[in-house]
C-alpha positions as CSV (number, residue, x, y, z in Angstrom):
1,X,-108.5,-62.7,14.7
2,X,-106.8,-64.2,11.9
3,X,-103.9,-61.9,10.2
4,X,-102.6,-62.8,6.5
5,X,-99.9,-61.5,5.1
6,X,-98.8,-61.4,1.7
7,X,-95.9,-60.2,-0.3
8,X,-96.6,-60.3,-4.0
9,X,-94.1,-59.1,-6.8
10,X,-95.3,-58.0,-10.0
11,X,-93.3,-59.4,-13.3
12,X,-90.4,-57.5,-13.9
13,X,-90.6,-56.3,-17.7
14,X,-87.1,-56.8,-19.2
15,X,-84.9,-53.4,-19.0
16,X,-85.4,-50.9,-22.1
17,X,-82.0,-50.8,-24.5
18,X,-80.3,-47.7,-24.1
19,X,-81.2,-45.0,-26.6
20,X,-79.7,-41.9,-28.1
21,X,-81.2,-38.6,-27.6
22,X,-82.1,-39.7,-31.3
23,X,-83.9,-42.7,-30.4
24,X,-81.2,-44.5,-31.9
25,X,-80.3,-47.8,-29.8
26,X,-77.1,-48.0,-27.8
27,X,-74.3,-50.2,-27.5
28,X,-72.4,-50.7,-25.0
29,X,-68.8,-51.2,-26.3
30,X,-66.8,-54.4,-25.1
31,X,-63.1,-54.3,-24.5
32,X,-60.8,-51.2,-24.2
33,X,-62.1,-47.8,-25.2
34,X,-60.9,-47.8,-29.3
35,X,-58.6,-44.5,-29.3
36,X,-57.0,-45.5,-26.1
37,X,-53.1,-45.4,-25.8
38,X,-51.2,-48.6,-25.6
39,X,-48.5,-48.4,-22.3
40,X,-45.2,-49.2,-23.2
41,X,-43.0,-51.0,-21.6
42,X,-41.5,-48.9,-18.5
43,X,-38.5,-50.0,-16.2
44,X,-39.4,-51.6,-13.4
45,X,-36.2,-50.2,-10.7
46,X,-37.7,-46.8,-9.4
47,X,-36.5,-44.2,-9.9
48,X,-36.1,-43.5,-14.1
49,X,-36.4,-40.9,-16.4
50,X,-39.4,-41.1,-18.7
51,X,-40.5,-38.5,-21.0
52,X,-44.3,-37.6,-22.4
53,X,-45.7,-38.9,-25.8
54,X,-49.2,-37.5,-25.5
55,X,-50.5,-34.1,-26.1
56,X,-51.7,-32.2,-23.8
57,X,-50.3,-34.7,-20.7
58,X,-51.8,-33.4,-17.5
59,X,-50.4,-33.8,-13.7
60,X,-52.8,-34.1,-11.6
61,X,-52.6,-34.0,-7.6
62,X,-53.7,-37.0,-5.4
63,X,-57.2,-35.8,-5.9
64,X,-57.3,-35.9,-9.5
65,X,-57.1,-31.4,-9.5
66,X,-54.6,-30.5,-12.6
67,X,-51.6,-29.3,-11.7
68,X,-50.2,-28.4,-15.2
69,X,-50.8,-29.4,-18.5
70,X,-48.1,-29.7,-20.6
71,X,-48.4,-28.9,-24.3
72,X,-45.0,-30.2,-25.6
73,X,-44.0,-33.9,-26.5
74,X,-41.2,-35.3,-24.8
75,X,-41.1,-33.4,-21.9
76,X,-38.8,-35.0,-19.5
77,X,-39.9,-36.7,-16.0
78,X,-38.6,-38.3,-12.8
79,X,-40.9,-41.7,-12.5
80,X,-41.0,-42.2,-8.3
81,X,-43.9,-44.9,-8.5
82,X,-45.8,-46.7,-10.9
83,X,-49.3,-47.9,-10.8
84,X,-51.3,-50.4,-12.6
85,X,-52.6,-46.9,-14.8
86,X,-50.8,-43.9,-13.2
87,X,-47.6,-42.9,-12.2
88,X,-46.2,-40.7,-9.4
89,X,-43.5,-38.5,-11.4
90,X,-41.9,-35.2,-10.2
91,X,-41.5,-32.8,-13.9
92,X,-38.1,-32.1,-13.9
93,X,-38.6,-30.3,-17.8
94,X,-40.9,-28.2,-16.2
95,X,-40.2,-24.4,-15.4
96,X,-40.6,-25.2,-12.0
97,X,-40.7,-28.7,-11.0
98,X,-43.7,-30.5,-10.1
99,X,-44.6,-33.4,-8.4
100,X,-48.0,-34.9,-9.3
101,X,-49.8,-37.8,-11.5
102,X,-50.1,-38.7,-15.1
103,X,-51.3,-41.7,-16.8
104,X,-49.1,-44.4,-17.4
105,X,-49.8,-44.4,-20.8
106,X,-48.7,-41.4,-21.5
107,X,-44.8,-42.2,-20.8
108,X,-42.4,-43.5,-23.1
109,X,-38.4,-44.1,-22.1
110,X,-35.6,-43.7,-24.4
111,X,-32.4,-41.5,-24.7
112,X,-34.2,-38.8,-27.1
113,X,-37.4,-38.3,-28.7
114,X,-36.5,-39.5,-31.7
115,X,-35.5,-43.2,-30.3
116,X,-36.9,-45.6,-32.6
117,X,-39.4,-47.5,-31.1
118,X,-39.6,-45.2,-28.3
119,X,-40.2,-42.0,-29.9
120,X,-42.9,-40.2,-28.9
121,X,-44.4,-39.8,-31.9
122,X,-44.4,-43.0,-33.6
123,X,-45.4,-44.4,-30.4
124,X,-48.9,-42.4,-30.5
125,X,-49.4,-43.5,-33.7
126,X,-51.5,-47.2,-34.9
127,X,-50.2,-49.8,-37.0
128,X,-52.8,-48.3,-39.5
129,X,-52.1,-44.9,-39.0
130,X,-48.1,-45.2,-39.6
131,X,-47.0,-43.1,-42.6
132,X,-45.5,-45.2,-45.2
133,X,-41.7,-45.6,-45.3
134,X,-41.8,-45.3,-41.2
135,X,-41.3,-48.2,-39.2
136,X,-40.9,-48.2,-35.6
């Protein structure tokens, strides 16, 4: 008896685009996300002081669970370690210090909140979206 096997694969049609609930296509966006935050530049010795420059800035635990948002610019933090997009800081302008993770991104260092280039708010804002007369 005389067996044949045979594996045939049918023509693969090209995937569909992407659509909208609309039936709008979809694009996928190349590069970094448009509203996200520059880092600045951050000291490299361990440990510094740091302080926030986004609203609300949430410390996470190792497993990403919030800890406590904070709703105030330039709230002051002890950076332990720094990662590539996270840092481990402990929130010493917190009511009761915390120890936890925030995005790198949203730290800034400088000796106040209104530092220049490093103030908080001028630091959140674009090129484009600077008001007039402010220069970092």
């Amino acid at each position: 008896m005389l067996m044949l096997l045979a594996c045939i694969t049918a023509p693969q049609e090209p995937a569909a685009p992407l659509t909208t609930p609309d039936g709008h296509p979809q694009h996928q966006a190349e590069g970094p996300a448009p509203n996200a935050l520059t880092p600045l530049e951050l000291p490299e010795s361990l440990p510094f002081t740091a302080r926030t420059r986004t609203l609300p800035c949430t410390i996470v635990d190792k497993h990403g669970a919030p800890l406590e948002v904070l709703t105030t610019v330039g709230v002051q933090l002890k950076v332990k370690r720094l990662l590539a997009t996270r840092a481990l800081v402990v929130c010493t302008g917190c009511n009761t210090e915390r120890e936890g993770w925030v995005q790198r991104s949203a730290l800034y260092v400088g000796t106040e909140i209104g530092d220049g280039p490093h103030d908080a708010l001028l630091a959140s804002l674009g090129p484009h979206d600077s008001p007039e007369g402010i220069t970092p």
